[in-house]
DOVOKOL-331219 format. One record per residue: chain; x negated, y, z negated of N, C-alpha, C, O, CB in turn; residue number from 1; residue in one letter. Coordinates in Angstrom, 2 decimals. Last residue first. Glycine has a CB too. Example, Ala and Ser with C-alpha at 12.3 -4.5 7.8 and 13.67 -1.06 7.14 Angstrom:
2
NODE   c     neast    nnorth       nup    caeast   canorth      caup     ceast    cnorth       cup     oeast    onorth       oup    cbeast   cbnorth      cbup     k   r
NODE   A    -12.85     -2.25     -7.08    -13.67     -1.06     -7.14    -12.90      0.03     -7.87    -13.41      1.14     -8.04    -14.08     -0.60     -5.72     2   S
NODE   A    -13.19     -5.69     -7.80    -12.30     -4.50     -7.80    -13.20     -3.30     -7.80    -14.24     -3.32     -8.46    -11.31     -4.47     -9.05     1   A
This chain:
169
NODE   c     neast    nnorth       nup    caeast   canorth      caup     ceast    cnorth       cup     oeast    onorth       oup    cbeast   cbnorth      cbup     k   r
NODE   A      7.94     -4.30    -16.25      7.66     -5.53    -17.09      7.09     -5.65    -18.09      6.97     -6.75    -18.62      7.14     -6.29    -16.63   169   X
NODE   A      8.77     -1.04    -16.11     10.04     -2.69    -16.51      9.02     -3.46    -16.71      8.97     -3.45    -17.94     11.28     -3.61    -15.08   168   X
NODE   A      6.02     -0.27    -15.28      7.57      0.66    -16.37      8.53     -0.41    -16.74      9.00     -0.44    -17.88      8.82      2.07    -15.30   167   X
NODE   A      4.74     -1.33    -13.70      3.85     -0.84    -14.66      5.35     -0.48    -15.85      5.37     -0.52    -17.08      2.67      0.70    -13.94   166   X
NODE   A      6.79     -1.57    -11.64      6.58     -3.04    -13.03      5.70     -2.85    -13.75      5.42     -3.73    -14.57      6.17     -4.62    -12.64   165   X
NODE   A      6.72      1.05    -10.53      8.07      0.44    -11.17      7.53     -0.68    -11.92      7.93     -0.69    -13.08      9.28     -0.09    -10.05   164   X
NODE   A      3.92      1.14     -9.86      4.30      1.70    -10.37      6.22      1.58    -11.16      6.61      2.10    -12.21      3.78      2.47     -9.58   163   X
NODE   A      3.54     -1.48     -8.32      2.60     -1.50     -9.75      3.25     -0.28    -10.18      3.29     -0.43    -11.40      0.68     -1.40     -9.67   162   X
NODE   A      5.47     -0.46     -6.31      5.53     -1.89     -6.93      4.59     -1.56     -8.07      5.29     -1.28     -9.04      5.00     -3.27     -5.89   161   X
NODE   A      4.29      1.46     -4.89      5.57      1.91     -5.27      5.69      0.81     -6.45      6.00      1.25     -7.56      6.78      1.90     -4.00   160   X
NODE   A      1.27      0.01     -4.47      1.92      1.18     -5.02      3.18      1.33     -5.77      3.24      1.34     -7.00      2.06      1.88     -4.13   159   X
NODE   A      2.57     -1.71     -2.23      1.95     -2.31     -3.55      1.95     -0.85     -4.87      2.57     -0.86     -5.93      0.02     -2.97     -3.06   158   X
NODE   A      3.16      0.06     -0.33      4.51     -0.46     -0.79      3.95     -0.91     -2.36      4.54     -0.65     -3.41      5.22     -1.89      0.33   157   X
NODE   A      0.88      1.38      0.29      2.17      2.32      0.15      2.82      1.34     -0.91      3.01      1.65     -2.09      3.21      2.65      1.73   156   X
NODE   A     -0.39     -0.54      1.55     -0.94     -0.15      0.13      0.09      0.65     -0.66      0.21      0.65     -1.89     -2.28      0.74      0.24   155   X
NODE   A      1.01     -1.26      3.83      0.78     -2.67      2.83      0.44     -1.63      1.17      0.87     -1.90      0.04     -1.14     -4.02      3.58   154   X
NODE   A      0.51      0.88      5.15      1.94      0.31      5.03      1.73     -0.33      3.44      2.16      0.02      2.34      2.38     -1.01      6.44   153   X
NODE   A     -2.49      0.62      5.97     -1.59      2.15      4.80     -0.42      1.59      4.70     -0.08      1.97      3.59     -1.24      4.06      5.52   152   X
NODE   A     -2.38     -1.38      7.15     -3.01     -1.58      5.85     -2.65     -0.21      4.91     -2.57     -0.05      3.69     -4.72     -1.81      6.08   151   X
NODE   A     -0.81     -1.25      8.92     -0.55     -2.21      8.35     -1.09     -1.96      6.93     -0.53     -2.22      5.86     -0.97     -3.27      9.05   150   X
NODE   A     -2.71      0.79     10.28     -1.12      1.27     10.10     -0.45      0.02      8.70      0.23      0.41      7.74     -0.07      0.99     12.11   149   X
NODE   A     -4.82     -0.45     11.44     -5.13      0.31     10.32     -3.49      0.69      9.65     -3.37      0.84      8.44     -6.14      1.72     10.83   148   X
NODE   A     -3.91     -2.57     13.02     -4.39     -2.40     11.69     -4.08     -1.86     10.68     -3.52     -2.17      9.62     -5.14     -2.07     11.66   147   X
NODE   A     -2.66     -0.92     15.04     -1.97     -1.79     14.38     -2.67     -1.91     12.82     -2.18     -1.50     11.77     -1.94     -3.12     15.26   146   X
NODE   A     -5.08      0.23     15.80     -4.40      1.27     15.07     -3.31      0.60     14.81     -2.54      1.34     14.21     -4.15      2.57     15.72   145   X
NODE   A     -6.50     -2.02     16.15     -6.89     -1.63     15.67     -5.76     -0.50     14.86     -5.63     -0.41     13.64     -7.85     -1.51     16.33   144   X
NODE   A     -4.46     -2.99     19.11     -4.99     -3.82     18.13     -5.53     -3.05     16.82     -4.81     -3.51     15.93     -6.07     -4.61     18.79   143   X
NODE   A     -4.94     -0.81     20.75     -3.82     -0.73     20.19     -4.09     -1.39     18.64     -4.02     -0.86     17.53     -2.74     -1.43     21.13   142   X
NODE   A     -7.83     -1.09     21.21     -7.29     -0.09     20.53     -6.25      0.12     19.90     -6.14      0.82     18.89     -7.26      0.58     21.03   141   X
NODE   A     -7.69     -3.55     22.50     -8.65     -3.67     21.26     -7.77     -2.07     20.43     -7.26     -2.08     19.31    -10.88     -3.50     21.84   140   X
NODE   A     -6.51     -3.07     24.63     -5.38     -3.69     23.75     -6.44     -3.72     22.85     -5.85     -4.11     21.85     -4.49     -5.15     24.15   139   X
NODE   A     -7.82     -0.95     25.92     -6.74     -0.42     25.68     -6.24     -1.54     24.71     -5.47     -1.09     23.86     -5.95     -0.05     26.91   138   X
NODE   A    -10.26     -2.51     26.62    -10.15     -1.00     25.62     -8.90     -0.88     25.11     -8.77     -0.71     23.90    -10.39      0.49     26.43   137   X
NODE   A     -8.75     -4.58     28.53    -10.18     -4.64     26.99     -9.75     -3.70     25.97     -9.14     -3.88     24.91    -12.11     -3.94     27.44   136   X
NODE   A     -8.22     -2.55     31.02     -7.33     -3.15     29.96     -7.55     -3.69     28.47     -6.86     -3.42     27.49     -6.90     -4.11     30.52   135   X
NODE   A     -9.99      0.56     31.10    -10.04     -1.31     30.93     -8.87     -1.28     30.41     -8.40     -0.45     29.63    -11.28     -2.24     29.83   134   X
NODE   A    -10.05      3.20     30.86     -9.36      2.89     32.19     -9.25      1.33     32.00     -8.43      0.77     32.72    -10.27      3.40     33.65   133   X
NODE   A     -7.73      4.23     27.93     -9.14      4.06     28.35     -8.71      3.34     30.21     -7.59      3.08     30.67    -10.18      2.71     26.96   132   X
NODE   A     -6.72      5.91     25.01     -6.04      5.23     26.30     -7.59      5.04     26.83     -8.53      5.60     26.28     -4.74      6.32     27.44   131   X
NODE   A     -6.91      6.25     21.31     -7.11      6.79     22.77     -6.43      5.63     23.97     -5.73      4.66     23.66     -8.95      7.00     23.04   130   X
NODE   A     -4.53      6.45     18.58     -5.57      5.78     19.49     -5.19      6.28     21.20     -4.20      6.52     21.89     -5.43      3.89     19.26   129   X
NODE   A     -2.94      6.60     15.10     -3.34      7.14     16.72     -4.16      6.49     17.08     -4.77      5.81     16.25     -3.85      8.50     17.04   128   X
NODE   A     -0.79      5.77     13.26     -1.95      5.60     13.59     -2.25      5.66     14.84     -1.85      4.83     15.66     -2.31      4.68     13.18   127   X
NODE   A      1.19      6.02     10.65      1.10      6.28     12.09     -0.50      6.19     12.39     -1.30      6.64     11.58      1.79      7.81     12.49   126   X
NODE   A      3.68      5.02      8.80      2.38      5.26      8.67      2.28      5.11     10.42      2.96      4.43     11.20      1.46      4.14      7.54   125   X
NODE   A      5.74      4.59      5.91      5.88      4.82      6.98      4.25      5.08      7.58      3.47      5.37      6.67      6.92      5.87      7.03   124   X
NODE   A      8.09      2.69      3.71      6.70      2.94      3.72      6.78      3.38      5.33      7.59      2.82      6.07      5.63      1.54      3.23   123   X
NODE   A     10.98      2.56      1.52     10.64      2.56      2.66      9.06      3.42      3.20      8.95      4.64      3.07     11.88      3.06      3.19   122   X
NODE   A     12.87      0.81     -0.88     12.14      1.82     -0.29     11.95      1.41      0.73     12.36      0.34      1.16     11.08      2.24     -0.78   121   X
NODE   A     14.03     -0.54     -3.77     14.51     -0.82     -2.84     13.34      0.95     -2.05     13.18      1.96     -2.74     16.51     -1.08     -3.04   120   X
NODE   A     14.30     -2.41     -6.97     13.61     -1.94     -5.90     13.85     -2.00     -4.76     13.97     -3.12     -4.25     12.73     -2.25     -5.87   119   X
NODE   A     15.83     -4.94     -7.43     15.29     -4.09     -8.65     14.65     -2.92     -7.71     14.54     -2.14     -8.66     14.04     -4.99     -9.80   118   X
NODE   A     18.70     -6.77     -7.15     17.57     -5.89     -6.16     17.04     -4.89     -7.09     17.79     -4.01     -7.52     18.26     -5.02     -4.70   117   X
NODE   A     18.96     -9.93     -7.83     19.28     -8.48     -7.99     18.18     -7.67     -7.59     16.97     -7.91     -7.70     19.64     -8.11     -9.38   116   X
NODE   A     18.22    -12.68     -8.25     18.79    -12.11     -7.39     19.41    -10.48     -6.88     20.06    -10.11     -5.91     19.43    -12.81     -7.52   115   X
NODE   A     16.70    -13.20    -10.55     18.60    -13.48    -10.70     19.38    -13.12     -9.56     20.61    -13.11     -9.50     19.42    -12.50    -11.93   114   X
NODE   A     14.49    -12.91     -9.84     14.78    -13.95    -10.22     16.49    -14.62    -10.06     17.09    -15.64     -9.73     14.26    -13.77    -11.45   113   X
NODE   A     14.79     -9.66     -7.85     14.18    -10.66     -9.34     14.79    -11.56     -9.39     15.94    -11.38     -8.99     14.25    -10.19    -10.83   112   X
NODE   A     13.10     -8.16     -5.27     14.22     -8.64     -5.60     13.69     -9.70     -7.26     12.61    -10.21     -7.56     14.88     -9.52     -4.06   111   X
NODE   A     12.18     -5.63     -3.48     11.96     -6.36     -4.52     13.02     -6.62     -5.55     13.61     -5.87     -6.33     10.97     -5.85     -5.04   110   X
NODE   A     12.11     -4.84     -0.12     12.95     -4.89     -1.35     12.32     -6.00     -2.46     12.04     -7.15     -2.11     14.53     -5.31     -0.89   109   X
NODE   A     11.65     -1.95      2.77     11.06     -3.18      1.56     12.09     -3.43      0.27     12.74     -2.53     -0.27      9.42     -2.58      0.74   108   X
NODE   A     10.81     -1.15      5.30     12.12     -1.01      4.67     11.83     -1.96      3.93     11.74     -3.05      4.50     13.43     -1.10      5.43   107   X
NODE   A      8.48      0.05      7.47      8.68     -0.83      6.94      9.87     -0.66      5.77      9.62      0.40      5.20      7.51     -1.19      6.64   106   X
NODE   A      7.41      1.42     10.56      7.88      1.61      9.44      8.32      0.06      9.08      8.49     -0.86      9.88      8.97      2.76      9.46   105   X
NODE   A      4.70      2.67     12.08      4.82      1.30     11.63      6.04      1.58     10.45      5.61      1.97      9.37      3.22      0.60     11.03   104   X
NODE   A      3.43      4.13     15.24      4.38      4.42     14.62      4.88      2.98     13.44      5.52      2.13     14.06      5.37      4.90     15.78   103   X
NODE   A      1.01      4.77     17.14      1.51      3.58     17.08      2.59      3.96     15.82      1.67      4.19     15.04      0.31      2.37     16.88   102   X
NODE   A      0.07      7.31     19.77      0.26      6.72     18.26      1.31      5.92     17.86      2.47      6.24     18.13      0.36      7.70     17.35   101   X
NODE   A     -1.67      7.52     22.46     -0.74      6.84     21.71     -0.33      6.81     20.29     -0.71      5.75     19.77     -0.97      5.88     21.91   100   X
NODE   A     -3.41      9.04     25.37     -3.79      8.71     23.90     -2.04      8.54     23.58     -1.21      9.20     24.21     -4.86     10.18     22.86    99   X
NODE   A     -2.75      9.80     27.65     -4.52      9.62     27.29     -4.38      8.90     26.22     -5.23      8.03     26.03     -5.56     11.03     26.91    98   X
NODE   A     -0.32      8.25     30.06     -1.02      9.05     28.57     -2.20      8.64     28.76     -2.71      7.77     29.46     -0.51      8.61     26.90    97   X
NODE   A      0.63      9.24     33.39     -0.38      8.44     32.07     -0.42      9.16     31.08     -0.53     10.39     31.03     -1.96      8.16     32.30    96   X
NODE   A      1.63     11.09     34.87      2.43     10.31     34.45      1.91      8.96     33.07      2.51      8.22     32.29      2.87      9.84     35.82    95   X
NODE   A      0.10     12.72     36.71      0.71     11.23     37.23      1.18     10.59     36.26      1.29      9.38     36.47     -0.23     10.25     37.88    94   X
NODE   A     -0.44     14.50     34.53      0.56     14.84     35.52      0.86     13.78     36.23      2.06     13.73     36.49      0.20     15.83     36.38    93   X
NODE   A     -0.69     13.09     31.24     -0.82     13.86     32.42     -0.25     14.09     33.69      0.88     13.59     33.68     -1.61     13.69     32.67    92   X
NODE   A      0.17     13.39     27.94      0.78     12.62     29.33     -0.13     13.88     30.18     -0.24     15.08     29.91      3.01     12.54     29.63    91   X
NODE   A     -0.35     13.59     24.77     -1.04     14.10     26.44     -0.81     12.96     27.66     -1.49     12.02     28.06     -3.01     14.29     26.35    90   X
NODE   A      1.22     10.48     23.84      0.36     11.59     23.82     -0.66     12.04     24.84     -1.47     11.39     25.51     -0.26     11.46     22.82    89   X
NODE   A      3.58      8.52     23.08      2.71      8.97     24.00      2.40     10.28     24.17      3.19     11.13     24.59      3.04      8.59     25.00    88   X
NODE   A      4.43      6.27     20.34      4.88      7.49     20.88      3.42      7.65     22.06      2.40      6.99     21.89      5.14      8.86     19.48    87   X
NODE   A      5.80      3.30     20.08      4.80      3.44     20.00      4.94      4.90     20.95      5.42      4.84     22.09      4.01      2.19     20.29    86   X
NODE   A      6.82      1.30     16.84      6.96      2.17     18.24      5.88      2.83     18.37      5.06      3.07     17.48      8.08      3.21     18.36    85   X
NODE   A      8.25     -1.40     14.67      7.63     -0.97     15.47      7.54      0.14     16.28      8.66      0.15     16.79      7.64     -1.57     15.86    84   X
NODE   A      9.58     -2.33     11.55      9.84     -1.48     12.83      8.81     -1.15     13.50      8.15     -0.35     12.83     10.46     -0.31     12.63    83   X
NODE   A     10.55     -4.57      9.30      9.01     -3.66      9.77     10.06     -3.35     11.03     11.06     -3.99     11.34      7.00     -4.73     10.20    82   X
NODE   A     10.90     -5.60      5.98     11.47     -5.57      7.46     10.93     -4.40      8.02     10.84     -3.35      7.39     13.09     -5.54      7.60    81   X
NODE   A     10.52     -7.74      3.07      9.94     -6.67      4.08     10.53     -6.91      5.10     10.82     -8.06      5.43      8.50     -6.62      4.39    80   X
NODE   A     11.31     -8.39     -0.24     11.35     -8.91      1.51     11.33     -7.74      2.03     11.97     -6.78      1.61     12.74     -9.80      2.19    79   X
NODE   A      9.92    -10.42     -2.93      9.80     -9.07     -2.07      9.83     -9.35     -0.24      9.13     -9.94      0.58      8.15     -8.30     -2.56    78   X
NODE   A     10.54    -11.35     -6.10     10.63    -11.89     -4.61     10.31    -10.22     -3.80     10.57     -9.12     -4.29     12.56    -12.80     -4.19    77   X
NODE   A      9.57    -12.14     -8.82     10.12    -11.50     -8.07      9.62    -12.00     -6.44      8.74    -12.70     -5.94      9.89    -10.12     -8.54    76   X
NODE   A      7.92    -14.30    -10.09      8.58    -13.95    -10.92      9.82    -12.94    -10.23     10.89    -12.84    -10.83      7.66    -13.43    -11.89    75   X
NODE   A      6.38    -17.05     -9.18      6.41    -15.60     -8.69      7.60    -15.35     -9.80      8.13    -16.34    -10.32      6.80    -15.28     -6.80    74   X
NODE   A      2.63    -18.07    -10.33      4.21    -18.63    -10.01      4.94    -17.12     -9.93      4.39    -16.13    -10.42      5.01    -19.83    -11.51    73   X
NODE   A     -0.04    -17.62     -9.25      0.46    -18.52    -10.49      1.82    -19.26    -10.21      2.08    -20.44     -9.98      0.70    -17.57    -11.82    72   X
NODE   A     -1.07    -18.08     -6.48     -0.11    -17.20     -7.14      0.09    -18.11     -7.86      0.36    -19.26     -7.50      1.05    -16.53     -6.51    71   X
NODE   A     -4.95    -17.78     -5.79     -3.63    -18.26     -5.83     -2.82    -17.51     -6.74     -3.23    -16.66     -7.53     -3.58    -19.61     -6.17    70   X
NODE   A     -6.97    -14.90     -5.20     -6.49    -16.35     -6.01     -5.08    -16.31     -5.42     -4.38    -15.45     -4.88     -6.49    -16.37     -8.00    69   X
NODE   A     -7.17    -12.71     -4.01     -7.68    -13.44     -3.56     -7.42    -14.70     -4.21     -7.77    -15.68     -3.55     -8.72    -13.05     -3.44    68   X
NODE   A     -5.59    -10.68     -5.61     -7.45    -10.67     -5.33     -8.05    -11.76     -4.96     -9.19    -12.03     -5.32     -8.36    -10.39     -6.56    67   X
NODE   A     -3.14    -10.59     -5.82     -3.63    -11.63     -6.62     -5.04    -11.67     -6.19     -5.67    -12.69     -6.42     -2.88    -12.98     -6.47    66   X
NODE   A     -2.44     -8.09     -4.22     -1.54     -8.32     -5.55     -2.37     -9.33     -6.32     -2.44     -9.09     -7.53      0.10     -8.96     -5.24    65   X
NODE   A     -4.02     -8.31     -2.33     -4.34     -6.68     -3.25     -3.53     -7.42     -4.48     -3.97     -7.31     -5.63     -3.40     -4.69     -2.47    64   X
NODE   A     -2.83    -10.33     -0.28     -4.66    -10.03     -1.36     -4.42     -9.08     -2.02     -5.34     -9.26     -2.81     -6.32     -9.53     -0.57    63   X
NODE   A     -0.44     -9.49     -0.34     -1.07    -10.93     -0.90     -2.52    -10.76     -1.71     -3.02    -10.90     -2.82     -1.38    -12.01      0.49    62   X
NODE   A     -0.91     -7.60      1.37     -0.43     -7.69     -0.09     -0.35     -8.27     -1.05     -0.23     -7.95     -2.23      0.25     -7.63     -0.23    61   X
NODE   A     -2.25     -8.54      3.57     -2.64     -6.87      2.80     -2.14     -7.42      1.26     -2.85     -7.60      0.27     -1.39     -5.04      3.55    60   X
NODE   A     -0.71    -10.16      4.61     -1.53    -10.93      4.01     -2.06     -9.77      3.15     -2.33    -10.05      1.98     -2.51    -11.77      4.93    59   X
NODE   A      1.44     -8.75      5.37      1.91     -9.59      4.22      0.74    -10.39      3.92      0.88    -11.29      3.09      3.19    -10.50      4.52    58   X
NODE   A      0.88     -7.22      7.61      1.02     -6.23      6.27      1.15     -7.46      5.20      0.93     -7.10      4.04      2.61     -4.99      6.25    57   X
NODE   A     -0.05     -8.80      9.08     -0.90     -8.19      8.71     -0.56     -7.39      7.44     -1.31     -7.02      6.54     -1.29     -7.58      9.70    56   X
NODE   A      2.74     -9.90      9.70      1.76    -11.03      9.23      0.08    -10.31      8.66     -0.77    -10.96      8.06      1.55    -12.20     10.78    55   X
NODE   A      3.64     -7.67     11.46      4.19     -8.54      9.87      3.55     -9.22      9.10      3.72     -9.21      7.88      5.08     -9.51      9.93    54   X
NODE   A      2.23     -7.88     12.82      1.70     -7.01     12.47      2.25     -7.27     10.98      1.73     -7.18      9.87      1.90     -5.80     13.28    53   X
NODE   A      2.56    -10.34     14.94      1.20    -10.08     14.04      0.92     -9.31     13.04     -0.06     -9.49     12.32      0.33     -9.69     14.65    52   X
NODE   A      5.76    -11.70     13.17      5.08    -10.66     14.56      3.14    -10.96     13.82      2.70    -11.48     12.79      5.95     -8.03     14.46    51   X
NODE   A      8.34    -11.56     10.32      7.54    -11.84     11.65      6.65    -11.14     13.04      7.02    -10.17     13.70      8.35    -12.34     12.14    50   X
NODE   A      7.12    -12.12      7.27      7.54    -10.95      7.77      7.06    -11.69      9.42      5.97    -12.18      9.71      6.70     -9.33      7.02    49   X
NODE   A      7.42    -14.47      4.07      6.89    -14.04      5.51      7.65    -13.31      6.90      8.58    -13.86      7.48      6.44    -15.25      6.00    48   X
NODE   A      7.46    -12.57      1.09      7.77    -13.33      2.11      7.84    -13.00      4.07      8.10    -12.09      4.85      8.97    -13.63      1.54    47   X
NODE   A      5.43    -12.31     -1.32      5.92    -11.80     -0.72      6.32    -12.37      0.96      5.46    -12.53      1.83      5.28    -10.86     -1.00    46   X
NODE   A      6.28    -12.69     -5.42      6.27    -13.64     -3.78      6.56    -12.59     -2.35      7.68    -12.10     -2.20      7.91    -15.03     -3.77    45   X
NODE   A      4.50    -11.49     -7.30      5.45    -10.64     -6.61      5.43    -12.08     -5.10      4.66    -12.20     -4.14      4.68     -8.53     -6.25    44   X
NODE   A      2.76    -12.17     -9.82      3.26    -12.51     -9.72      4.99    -12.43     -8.53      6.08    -12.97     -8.73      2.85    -12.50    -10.67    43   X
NODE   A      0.76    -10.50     -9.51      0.12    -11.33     -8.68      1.54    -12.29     -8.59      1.67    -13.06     -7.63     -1.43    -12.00     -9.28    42   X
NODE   A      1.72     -8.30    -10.99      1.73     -8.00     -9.58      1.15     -9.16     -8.74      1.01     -9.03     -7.53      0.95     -6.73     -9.33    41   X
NODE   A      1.53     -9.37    -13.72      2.96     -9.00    -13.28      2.83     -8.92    -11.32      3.67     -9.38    -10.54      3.45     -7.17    -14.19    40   X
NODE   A     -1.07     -9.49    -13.49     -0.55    -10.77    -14.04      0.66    -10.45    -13.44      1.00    -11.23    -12.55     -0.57    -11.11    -15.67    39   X
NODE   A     -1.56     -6.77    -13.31     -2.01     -7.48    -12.53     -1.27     -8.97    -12.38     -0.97     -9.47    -11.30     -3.28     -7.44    -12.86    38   X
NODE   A     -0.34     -6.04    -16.06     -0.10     -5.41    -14.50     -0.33     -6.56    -13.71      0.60     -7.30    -13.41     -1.17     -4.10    -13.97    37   X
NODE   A     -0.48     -7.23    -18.93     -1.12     -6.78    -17.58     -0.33     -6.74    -16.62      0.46     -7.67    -16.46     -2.13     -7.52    -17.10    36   X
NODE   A      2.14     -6.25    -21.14      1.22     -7.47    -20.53      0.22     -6.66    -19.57      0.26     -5.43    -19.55      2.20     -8.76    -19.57    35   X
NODE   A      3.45     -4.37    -22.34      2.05     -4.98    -23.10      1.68     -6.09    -22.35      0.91     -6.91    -22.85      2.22     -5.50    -24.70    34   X
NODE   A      5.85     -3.51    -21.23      6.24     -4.48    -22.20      4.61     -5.43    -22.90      4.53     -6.48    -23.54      7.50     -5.58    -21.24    33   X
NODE   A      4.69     -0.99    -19.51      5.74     -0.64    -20.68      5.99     -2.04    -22.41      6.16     -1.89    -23.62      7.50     -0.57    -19.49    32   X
NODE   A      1.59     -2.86    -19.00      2.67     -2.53    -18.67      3.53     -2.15    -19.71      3.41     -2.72    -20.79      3.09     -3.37    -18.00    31   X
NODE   A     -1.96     -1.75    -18.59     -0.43     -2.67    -19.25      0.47     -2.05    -18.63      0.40     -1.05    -17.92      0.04     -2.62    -20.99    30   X
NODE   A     -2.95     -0.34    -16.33     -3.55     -1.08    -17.23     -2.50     -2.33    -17.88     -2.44     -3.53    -17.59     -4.07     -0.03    -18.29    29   X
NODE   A     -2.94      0.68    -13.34     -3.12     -0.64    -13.47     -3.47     -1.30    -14.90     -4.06     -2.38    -14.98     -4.07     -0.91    -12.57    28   X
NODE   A     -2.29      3.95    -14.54     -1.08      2.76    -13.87     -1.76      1.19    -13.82     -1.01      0.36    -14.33     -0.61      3.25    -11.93    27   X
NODE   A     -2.50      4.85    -17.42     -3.53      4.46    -16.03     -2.45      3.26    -15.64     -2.03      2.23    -16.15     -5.58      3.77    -16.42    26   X
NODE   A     -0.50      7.73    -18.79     -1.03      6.12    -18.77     -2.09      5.83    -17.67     -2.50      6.81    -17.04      0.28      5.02    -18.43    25   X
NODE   A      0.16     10.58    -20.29     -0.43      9.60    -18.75     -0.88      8.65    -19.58     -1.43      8.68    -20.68     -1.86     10.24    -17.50    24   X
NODE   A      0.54     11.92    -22.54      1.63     10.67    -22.34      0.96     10.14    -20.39      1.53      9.40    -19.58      3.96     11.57    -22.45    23   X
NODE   A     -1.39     13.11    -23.80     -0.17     13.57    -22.92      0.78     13.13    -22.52      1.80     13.72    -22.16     -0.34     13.86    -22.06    22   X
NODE   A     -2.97     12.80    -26.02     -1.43     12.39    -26.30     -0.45     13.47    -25.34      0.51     14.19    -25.61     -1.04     12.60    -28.19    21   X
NODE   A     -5.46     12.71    -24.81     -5.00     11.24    -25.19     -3.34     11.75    -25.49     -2.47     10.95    -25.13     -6.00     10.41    -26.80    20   X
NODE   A     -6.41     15.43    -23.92     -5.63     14.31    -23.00     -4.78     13.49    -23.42     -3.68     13.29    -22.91     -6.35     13.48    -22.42    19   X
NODE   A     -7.42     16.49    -26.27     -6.48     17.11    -25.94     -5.29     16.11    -25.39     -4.14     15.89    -25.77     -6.99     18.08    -25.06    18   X
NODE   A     -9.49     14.00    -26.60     -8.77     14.03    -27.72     -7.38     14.56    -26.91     -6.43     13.80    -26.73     -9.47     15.00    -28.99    17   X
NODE   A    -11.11     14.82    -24.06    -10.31     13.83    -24.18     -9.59     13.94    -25.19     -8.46     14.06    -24.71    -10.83     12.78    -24.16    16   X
NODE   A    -11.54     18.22    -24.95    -10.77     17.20    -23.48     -9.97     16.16    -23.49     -8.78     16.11    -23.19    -11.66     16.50    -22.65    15   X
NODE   A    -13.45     17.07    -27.00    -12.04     17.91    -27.27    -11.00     17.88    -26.00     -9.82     17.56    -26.12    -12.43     19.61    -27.57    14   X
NODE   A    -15.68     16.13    -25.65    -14.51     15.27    -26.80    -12.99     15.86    -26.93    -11.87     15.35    -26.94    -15.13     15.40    -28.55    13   X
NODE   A    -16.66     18.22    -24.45    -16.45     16.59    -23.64    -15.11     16.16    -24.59    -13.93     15.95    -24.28    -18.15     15.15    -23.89    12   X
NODE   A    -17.09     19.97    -25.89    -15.98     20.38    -24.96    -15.45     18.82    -24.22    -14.39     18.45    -23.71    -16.68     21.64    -23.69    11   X
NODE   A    -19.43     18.72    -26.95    -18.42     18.69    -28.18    -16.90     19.46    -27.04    -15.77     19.41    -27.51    -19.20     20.01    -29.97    10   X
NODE   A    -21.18     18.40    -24.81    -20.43     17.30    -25.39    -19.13     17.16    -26.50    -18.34     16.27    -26.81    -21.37     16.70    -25.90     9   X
NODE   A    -21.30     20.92    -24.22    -20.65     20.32    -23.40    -20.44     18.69    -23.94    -19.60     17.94    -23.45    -21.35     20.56    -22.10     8   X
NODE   A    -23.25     21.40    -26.93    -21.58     22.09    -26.35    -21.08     21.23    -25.35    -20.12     20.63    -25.82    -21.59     23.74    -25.54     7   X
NODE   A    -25.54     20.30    -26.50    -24.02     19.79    -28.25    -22.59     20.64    -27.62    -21.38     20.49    -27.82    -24.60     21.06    -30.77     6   X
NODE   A    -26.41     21.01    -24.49    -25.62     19.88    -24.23    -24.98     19.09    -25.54    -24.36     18.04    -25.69    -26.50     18.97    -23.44     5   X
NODE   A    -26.73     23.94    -24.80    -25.55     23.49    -24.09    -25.40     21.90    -23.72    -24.57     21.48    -22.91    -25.52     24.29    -22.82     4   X
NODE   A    -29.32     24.32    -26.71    -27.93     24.06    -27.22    -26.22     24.04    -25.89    -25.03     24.10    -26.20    -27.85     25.52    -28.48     3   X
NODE   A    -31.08     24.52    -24.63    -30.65     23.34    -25.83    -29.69     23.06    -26.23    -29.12     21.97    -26.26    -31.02     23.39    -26.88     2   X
NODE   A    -32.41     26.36    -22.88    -31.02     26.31    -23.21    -30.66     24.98    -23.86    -29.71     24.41    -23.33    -30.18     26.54    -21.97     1   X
């Protein structure tokens, strides 16, 4: 069968050609105004949120927005306000849960230069964990589905953000 890889290459091309004038973009490339994204998203100050877990979602964003470098200089401001709770699952008859899910909402605003609120949402994320008879177990666990909750929080919001300054900057 020879001749199916001039076909699947000539179906290859015609795909993309079809694609190119759908109007999708790749959200991390430029932005509406031809700069980089990245340059725009390293440029987002995000200010310090209190608790551990505050402090977990605001280092998340820090790194994802500038990969680990310093911030040039910020161009927008972004203030986060987090909610905590924590629901109980399979209660048993004395009254223990087996298992918890940790509940993380966050109410976010990205604010610009002049003070005007360009962005305004809300990221939500739940993360379950077992109960155990150690105390050890039980705060390593909480500890963890804090984590992990922080880090779907943190990616939610960077999201919503490369997708509005992929379109305004």
């Amino acid at each position: 069968m020879w001749w199916h890889r001039p076909l699947l290459a000539a179906l290859a091309v015609t795909a993309v050609i079809g694609l190119a004038g759908c109007g999708i973009q790749p959200l991390y490339g430029t932005t509406a105004g031809g700069s980089r994204l990245a340059a725009a998203m390293a440029g987002v100050d995000v200010t310090p949120i209190p608790g551990r877990v505050g402090q977990r979602v605001r280092n998340e964003l820090i790194f994802e927005n500038t990969g680990g470098s310093g911030q040039p200089g910020t161009a927008y401001k972004l203030d986060i306000v987090i909610k905590e709770s924590v629901i109980n699952e399979l209660v048993k008859i004395t009254g223990d849960a087996k298992g918890q899910v940790y509940e993380l909402d966050a109410t976010f605003k990205l604010i610009g230069n002049d003070g005007r609120v360009l962005l305004e949402g809300k990221a939500t994320s739940r993360a379950s964990y077992e109960r155990f008879e150690t105390i050890f177990s039980n705060v390593r666990a909480r500890n963890d589905a804090e984590n992990r909750a922080a880090r779907t929080v943190a990616e939610s919001i960077k999201v919503r953000i490369a997708a509005y300054l992929s379109q305004a900057a």
